[in-house]
C-alpha positions in Angstrom: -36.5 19.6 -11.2 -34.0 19.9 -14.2 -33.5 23.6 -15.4 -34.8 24.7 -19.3 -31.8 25.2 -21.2 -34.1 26.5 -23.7 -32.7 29.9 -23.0 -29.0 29.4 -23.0 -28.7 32.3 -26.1 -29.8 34.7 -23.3 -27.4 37.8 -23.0 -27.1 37.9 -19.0 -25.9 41.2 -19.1 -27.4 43.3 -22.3 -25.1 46.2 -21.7 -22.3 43.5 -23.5 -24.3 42.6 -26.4 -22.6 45.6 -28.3 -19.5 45.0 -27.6 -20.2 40.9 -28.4 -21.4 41.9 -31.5 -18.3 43.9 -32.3 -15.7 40.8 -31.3 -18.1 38.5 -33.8 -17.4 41.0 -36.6 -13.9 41.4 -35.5 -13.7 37.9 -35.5 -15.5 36.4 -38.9 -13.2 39.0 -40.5 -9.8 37.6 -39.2 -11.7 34.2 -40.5 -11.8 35.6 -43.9 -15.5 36.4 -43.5 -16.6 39.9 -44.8 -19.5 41.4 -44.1 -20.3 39.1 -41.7 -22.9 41.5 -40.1 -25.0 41.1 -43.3 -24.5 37.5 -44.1 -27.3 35.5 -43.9 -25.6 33.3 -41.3 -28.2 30.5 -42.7 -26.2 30.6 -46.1 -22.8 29.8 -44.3 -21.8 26.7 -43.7 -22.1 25.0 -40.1 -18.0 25.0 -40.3 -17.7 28.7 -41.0 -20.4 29.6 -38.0 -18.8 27.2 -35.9 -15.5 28.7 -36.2 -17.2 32.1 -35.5 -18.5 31.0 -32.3 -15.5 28.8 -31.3 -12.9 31.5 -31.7 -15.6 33.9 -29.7 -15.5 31.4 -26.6 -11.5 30.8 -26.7 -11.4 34.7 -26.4 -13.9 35.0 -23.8 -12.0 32.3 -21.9 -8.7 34.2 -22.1 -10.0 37.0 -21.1 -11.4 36.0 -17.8 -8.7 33.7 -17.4 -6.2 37.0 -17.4 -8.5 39.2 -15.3 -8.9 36.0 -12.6 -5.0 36.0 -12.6 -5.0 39.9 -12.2 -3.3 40.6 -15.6 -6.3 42.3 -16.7 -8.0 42.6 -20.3 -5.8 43.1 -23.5 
């Protein structure tokens, strides 16, 4: 039987959500997106979200991708 993917939003490990949190602040604001924490995210365009999330996984990539390769986290 297929899996639901219903759930993919799912933090796996909820210690991280902090810390996941902080990179998408971090993150909207090197975009040019101020008080991204407040924003309704529903009044930003699907580009501006997009980029958000996009830049979040290329970071998340890069990081295990160092830490596989034993250069650790920067």
């Amino acid at each position: 039987m297929a899996s639901n993917n219903s759930g993919s939003n799912n933090i796996v490990v909820p210690e991280a959500k902090q810390a996941l949190n902080q990179m998408k602040t971090e993150i909207a604001n090197e975009l040019g997106l101020t008080n991204y924490e407040q924003v309704d995210k529903g009044n930003l365009t699907a580009r501006q979200n997009g980029y958000v999330g996009g830049y979040m996984t290329k970071r998340l990539v890069e990081m295990a991708q160092r830490q596989m390769s034993g250069g650790g986290m920067k």
